[in-house]
N, CA, C and O atoms as a DFTB+ gen file, in Angstrom:
288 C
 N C O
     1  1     128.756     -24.543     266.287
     2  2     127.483     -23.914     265.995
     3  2     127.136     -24.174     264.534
     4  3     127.782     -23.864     263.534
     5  1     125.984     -24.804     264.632
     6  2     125.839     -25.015     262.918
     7  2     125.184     -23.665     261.727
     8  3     125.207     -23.622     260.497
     9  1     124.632     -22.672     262.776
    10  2     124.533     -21.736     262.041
    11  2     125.193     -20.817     262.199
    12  3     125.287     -20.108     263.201
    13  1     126.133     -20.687     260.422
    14  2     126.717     -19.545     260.460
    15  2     126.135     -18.156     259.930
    16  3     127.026     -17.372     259.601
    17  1     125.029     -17.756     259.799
    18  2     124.730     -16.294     259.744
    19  2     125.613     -15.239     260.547
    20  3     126.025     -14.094     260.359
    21  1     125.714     -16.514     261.844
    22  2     126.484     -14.700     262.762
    23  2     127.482     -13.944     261.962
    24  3     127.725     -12.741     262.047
    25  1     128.144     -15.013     261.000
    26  2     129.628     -14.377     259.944
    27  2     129.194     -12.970     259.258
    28  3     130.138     -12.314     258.817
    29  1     128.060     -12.485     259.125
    30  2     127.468     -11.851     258.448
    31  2     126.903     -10.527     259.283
    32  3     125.854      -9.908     259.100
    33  1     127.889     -10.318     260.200
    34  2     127.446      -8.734     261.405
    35  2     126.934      -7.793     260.998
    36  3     126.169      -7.002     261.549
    37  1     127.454      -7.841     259.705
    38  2     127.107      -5.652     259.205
    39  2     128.053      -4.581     259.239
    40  3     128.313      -3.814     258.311
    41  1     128.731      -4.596     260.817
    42  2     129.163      -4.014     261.035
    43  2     130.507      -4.390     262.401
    44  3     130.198      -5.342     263.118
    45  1     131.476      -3.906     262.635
    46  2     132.366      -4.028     264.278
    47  2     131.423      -4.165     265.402
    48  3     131.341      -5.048     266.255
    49  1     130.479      -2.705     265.145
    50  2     129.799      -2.772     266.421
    51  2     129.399      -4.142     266.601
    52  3     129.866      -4.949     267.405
    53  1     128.341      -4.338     265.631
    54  2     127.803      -5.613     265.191
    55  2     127.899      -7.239     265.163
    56  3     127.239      -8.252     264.932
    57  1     128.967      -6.855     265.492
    58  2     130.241      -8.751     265.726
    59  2     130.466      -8.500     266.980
    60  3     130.573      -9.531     267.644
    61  1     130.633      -7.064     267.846
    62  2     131.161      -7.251     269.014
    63  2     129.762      -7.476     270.168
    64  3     129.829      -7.843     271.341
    65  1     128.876      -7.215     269.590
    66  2     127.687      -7.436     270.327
    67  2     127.167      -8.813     269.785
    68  3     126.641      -9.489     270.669
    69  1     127.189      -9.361     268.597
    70  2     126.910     -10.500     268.380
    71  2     128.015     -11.769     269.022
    72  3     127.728     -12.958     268.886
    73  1     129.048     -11.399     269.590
    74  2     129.858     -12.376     269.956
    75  2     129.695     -12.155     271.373
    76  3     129.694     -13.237     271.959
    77  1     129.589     -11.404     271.965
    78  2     128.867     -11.348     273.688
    79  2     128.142     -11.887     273.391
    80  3     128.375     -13.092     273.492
    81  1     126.805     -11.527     272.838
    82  2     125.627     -12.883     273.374
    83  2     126.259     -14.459     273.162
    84  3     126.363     -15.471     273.856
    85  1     126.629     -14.026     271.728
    86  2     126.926     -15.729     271.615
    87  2     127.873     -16.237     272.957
    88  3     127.788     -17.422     273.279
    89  1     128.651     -15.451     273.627
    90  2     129.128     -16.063     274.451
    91  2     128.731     -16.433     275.900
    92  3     129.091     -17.340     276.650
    93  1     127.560     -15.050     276.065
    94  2     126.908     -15.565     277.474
    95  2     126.105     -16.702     276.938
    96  3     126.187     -17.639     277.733
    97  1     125.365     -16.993     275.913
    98  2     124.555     -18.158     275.704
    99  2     125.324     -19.633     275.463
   100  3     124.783     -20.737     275.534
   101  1     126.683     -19.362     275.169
   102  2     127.364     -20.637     275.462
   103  2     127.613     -21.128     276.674
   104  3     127.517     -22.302     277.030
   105  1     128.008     -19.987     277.442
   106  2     128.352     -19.673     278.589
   107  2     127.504     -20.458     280.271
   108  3     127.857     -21.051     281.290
   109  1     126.184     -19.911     279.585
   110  2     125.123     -20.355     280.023
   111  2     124.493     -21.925     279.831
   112  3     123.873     -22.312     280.823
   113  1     124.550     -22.696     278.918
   114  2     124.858     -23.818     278.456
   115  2     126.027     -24.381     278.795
   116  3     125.887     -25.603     278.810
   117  1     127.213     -24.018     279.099
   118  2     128.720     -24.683     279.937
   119  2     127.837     -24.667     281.211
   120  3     127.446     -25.818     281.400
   121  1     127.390     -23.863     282.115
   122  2     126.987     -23.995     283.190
   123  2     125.513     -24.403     283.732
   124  3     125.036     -23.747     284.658
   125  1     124.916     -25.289     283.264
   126  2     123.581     -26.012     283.271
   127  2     122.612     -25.122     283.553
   128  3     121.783     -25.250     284.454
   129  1     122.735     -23.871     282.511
   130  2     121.370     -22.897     282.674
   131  2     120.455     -23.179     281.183
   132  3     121.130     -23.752     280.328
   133  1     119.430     -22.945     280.890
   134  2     118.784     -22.725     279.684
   135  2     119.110     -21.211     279.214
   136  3     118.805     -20.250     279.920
   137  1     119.736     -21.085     277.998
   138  2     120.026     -20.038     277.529
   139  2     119.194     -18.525     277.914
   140  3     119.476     -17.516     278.561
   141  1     117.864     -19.078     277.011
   142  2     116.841     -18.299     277.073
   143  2     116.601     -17.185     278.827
   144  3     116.768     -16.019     279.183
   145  1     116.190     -18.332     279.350
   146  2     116.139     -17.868     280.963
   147  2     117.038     -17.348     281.300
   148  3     116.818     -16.187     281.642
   149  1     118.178     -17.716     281.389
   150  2     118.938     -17.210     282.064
   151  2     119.256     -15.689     281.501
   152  3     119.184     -14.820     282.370
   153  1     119.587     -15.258     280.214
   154  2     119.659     -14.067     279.429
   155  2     117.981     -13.041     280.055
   156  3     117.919     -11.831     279.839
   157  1     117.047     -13.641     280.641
   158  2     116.274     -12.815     280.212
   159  2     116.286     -12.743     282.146
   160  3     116.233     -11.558     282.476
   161  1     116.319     -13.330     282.918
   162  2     117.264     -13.232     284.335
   163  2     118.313     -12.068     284.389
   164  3     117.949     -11.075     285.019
   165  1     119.583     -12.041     283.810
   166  2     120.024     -11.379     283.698
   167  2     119.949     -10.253     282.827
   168  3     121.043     -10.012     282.315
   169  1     119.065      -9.509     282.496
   170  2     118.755      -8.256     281.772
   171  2     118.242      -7.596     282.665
   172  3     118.445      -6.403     282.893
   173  1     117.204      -8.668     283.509
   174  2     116.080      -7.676     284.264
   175  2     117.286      -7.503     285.588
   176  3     117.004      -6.691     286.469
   177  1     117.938      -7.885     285.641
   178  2     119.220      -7.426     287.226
   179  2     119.997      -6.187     286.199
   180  3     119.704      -5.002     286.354
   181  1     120.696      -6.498     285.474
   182  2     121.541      -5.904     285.010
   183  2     121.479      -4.028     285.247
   184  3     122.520      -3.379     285.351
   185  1     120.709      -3.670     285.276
   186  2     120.157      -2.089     285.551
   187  2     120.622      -1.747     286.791
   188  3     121.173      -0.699     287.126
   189  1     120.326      -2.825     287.524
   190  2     120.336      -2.499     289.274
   191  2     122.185      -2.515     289.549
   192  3     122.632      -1.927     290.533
   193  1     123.039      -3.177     288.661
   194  2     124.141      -3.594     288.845
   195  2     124.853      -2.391     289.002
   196  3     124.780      -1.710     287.979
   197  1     125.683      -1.742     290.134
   198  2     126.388      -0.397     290.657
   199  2     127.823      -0.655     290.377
   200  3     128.630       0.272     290.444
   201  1     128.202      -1.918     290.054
   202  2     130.115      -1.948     289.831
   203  2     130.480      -3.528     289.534
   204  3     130.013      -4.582     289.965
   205  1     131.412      -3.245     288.706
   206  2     131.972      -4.277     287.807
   207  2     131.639      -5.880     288.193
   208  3     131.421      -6.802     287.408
   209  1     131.682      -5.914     290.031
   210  2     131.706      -7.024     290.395
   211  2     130.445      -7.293     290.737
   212  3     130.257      -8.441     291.140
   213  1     129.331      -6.427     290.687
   214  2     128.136      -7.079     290.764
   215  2     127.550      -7.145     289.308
   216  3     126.391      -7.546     289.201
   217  1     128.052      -6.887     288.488
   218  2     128.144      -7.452     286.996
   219  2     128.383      -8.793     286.848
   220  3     127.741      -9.767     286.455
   221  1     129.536      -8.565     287.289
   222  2     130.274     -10.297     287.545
   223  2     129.117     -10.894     287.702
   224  3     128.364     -11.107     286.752
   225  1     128.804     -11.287     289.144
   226  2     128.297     -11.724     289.876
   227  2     126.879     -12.137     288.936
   228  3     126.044     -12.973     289.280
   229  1     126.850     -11.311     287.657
   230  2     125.405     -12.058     286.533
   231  2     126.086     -13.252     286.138
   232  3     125.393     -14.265     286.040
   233  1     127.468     -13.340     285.860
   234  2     127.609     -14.404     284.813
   235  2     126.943     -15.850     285.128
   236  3     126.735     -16.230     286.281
   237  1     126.659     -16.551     284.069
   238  2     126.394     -18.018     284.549
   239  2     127.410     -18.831     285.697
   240  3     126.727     -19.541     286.435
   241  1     128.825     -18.880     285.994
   242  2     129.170     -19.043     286.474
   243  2     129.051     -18.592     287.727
   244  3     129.692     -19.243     288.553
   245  1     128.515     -17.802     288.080
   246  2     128.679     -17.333     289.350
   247  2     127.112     -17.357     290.339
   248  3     127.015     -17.082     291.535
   249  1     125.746     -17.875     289.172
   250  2     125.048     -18.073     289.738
   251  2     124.531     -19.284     289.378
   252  3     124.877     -19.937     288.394
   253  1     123.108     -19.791     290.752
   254  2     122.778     -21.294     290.841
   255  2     121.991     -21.430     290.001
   256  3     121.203     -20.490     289.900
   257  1     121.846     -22.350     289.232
   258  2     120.635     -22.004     288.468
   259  2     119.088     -22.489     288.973
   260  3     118.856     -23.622     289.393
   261  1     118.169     -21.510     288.862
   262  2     117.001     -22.121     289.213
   263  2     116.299     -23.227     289.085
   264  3     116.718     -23.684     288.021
   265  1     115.720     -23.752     289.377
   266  2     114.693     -24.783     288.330
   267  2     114.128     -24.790     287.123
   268  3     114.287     -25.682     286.289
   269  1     113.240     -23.492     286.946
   270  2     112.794     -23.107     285.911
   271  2     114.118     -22.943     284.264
   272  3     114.002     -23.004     283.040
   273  1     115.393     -22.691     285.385
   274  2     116.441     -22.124     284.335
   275  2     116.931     -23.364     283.955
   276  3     117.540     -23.194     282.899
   277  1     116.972     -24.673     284.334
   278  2     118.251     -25.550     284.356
   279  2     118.053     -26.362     283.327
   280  3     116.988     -26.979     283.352
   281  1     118.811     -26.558     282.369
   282  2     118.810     -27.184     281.151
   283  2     118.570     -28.639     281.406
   284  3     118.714     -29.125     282.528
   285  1     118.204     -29.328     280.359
   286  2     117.690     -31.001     280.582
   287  2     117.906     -31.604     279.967
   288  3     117.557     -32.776     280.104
């Protein structure tokens, strides 16, 4: 990653939430999604999600990616 700002959290909380995204957005990019989309895909499910494994079941890995989502 060429920008390092993330080094610069603030705070624990702050690194531990800045290193989840950074990781679903890598995450999402390992698995031929567009970052963007796919994060904003999974926010709007995420509410509805009742137990750990339909959590899961957001990660990039575990879903297809759309058209609209699929990196190029």
């Amino acid at each position: 990653m060429d920008n390092k700002r993330w080094v610069f959290a603030g705070s624990i909380k702050g690194a531990r939430a800045s290193a989840n995204l950074y990781s679903l957005v890598e995450m999402a990019k390992a698995n031929g999604h567009k970052p963007h989309g796919h994060i904003q895909k999974v926010l709007a499910r995420l509410p509805a999600a009742q137990s750990p494994d339909e959590v899961e079941a957001l990660l990039p890995l575990n879903l297809q990616p759309e058209k609209w989502l699929v990196a190029k």
